[in-house]
MIVOMAR-376974 format. One line per field, with one value per residue (C-alpha): residue number from 1; residue in three letters; x, y, z. Coordinates in nm, 2 decimals, decimal comma, always signed. Layout:
N
pos = (NUM; ...) $
code = (ALA; ...) $
xx = (X; ...) $
yy = (Y; ...) $
zz = (Z; ...) $
This chain:
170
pos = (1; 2; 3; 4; 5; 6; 7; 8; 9; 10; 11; 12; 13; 14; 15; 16; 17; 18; 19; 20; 21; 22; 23; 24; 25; 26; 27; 28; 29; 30; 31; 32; 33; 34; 35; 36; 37; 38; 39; 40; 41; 42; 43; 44; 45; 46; 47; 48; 49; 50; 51; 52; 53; 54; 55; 56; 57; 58; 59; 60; 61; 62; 63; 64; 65; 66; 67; 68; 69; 70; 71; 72; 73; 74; 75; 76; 77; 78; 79; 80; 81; 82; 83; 84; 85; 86; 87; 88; 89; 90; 91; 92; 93; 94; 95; 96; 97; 98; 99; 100; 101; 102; 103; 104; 105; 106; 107; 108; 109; 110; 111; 112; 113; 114; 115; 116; 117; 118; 119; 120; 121; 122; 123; 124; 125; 126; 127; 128; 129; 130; 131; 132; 133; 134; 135; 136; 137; 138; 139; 140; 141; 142; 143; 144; 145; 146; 147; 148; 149; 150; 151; 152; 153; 154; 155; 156; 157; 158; 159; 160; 161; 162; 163; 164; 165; 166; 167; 168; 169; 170) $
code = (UNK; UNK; UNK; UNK; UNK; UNK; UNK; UNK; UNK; UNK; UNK; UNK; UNK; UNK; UNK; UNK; UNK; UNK; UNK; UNK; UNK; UNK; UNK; UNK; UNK; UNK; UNK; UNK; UNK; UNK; UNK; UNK; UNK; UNK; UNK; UNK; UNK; UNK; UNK; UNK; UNK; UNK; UNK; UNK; UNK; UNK; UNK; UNK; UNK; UNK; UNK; UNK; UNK; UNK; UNK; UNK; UNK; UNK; UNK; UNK; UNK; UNK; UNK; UNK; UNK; UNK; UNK; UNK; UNK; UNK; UNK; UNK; UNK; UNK; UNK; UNK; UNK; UNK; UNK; UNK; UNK; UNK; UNK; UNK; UNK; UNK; UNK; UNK; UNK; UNK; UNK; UNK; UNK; UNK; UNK; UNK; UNK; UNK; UNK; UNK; UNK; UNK; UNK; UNK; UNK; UNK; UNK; UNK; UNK; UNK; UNK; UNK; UNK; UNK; UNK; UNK; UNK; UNK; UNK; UNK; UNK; UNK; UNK; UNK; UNK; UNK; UNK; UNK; UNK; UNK; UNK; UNK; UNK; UNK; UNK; UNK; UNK; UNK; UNK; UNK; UNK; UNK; UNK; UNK; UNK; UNK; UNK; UNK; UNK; UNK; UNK; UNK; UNK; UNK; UNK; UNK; UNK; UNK; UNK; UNK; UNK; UNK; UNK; UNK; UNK; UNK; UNK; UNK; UNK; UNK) $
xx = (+0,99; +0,93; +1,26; +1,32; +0,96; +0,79; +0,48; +0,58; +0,85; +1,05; +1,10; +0,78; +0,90; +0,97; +0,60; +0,58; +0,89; +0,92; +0,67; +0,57; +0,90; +0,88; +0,74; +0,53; +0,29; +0,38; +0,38; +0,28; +0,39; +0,29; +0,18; +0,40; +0,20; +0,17; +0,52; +0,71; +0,86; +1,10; +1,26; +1,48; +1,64; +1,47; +1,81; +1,81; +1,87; +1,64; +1,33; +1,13; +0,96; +0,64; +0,43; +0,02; -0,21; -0,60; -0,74; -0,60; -0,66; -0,85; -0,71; -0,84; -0,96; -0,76; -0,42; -0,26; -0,05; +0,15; +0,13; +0,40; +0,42; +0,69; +0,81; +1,10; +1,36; +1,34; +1,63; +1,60; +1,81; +1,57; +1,57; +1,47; +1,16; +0,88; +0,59; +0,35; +0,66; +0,70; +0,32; +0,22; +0,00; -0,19; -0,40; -0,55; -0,92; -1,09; -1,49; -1,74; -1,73; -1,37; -1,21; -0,85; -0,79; -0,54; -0,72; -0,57; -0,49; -0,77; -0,55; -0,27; -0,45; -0,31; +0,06; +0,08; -0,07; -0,13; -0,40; -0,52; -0,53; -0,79; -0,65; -0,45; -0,40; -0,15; +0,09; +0,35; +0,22; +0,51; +0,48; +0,08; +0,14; +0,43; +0,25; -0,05; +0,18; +0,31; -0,01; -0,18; +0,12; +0,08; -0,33; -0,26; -0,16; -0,47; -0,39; -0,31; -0,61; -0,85; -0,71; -0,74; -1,07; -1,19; -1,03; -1,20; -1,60; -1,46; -1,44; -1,76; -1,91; -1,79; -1,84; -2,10; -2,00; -2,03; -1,59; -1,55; -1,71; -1,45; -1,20; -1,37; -1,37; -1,79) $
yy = (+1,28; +0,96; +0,82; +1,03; +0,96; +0,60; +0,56; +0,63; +0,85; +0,58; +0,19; +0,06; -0,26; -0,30; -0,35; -0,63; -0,80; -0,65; -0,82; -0,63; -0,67; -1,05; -1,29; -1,37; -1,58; -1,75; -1,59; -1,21; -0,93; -0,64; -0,46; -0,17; +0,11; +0,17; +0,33; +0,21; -0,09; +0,16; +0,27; -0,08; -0,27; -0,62; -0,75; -0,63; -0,92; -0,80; -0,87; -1,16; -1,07; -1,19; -1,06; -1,11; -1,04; -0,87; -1,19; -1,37; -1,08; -0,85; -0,52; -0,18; -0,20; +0,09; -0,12; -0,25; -0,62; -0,69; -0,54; -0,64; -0,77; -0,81; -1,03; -0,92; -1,11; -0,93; -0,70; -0,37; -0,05; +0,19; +0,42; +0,18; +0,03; +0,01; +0,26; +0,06; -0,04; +0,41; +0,48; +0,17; +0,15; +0,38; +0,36; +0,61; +0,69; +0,93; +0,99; +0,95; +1,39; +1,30; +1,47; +1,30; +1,11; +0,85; +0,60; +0,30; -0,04; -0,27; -0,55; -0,49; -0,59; -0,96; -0,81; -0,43; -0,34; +0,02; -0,12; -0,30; +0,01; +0,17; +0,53; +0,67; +0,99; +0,75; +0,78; +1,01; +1,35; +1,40; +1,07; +1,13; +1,47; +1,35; +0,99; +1,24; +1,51; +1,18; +1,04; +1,37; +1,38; +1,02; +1,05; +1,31; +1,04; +0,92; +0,53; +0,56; +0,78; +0,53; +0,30; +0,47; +0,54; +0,18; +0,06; +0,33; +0,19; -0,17; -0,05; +0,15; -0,20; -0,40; -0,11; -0,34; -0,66; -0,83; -0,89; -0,52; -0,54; -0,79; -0,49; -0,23; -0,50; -0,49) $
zz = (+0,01; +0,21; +0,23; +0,59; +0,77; +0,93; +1,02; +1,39; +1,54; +1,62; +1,45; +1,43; +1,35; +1,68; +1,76; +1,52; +1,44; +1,12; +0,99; +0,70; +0,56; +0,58; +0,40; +0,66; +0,46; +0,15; -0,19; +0,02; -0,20; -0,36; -0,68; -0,84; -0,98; -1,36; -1,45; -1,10; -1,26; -1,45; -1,13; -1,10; -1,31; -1,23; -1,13; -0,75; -0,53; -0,29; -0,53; -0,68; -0,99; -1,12; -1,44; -1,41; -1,64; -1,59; -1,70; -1,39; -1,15; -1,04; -1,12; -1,20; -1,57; -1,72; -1,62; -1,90; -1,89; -1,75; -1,37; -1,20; -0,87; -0,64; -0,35; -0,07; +0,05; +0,40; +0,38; +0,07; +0,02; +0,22; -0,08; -0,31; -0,17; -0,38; -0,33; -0,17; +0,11; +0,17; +0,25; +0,45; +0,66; +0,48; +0,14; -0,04; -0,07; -0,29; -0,24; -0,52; -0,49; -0,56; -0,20; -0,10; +0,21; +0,33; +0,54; +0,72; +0,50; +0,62; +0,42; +0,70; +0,97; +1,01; +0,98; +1,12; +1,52; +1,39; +1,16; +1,44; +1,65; +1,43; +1,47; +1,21; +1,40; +1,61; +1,30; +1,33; +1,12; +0,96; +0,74; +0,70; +0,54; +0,29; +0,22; +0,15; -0,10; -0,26; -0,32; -0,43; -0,68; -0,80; -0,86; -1,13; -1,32; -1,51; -1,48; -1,09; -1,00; -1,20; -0,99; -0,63; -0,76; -0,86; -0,50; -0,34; -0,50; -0,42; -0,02; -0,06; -0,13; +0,13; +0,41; +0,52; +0,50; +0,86; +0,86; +0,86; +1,23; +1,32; +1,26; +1,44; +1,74; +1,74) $
């Protein structure tokens, strides 16, 4: 569903440098969802593996150890990519009513010019609308929409802390 669509109609790597598929500060990775870690075989050559546990992290409290967390070496069969790699820039965001929407990453800012932009209507529509399928598919799993959920209350908090007005440039 995603392996065919990018966040613009052409490379947006070409904006940044390919940035986001760098390790473009030391130790930057990313978490698999509950269940993604069956999809490879922890031998790729492309992938650092780490195991964390809840009592080190912050995670959602209905994950279960370990979560697994992954670091790129720069350079990954495009089919293969880990979820969080398909739908980025965008996370997902589910009101306390419980409505869907994909909204831009405000943890991509130092690394991707189209957070920076503050308009995800600049994204290509294509990729919106299957990021959005996927993610309406993956949220029917109990463990992953408890999780979009608890991230969702964690940005309701800090909607007014004063950094967010460093994003919206005011």
């Amino acid at each position: 569903m995603l392996n065919e669509v990018t966040p613009l109609a052409v490379d947006c790597g070409r904006l940044c440098g390919g940035i986001c598929c760098t390790e473009w500060e030391k130790g930057v990775g990313m978490y698999l969802l509950p269940g993604e870690e069956v999809m490879f075989d922890r031998t790729e050559d492309w992938l650092t593996w780490q195991e964390h546990t809840s009592e080190d992290y912050d995670f959602c409290p209905d994950w279960r150890d370990p979560v697994f967390f992954v670091l790129c070496r720069g350079v990954c069969p495009r089919e293969r990519r880990p979820f969080a790699c398909r739908t980025f820039p965008v996370t997902p965001y589910l009101s306390q009513g419980g409505e869907f929407e994909l909204r831009l990453d405000d943890a991509a800012v130092p690394v991707c010019p189209l957070v920076r932009g503050g308009d995800i209507n600049l994204l290509d529509r294509r990729f919106l609308a299957r990021a959005r399928l996927a993610w309406e598919e993956l949220i029917k799993d109990p463990r992953i929409r408890a999780h979009v959920e608890w991230e969702s209350r964690n940005l309701d908090r800090s909607a007014g802390e004063p950094w967010r007005k460093l994003l919206q440039g005011g």
